[in-house]
N, C-alpha and C positions, 0 to 999 in steps of 0.2 A: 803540254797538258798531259797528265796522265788518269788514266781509268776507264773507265769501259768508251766514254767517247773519245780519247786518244787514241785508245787503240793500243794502248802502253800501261806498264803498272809501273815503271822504273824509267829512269833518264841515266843513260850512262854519262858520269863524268860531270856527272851536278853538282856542286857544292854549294851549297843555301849558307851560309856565312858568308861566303867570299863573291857568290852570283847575284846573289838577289840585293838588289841597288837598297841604301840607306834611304827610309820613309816608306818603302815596299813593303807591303804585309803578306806572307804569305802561312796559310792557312789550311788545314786540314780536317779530315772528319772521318771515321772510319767504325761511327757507330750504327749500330741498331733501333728498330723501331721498338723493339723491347725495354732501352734503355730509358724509355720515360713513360709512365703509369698513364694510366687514360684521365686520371683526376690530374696530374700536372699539367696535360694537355689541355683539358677541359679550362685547368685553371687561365693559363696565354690566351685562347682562343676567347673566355669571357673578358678577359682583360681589352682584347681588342674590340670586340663586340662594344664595352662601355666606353670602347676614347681614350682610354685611361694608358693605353699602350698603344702609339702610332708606331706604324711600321710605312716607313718609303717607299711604295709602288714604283717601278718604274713602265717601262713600256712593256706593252702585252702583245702576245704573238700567236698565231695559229701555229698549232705544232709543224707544218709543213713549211714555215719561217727559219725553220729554227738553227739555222744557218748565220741567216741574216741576226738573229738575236746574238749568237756567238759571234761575230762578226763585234756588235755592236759593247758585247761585255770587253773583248779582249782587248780592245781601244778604248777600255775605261769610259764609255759614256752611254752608262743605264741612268750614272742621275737614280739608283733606287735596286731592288730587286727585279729580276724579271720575269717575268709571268707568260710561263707559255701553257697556253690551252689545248685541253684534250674536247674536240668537239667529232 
């Protein structure tokens, strides 16, 4: 894992062609909050609001979990997004 919770920004000696097993998705992101308008947000968030857009919850966690949720992603069984709370 790399990024602030890795603790790493780089893997030495990675190669994503030849490591990352066939069916594997591997996926990144390295945008900003600025990169979508407050009306395109507006827009997803009503979508979801009417039904019209379902989104797969999966299990939810008290942020002091949240070990146990990475535990639970990195062995692929969210079954969904997960949802850790700020309480």
């Amino acid at each position: 894992m790399t990024g602030i919770l890795g603790g790493k920004w780089t893997l030495p000696d990675f190669h994503p062609m030849g490591d990352v097993p066939t069916g594997v998705k591997l996926t990144s992101y390295s945008g900003e909050a600025s990169d979508i308008s407050a009306e395109q947000l507006q827009s997803y968030v009503s979508l979801v609001e009417s039904g019209k857009l379902k989104l797969k919850v999966g299990p939810r966690f008290e942020f002091d979990r949240l070990q146990e949720a990475h535990k639970l992603m990195d062995n692929n069984l969210a079954n969904g997004k997960i949802v850790i709370e700020l309480v």
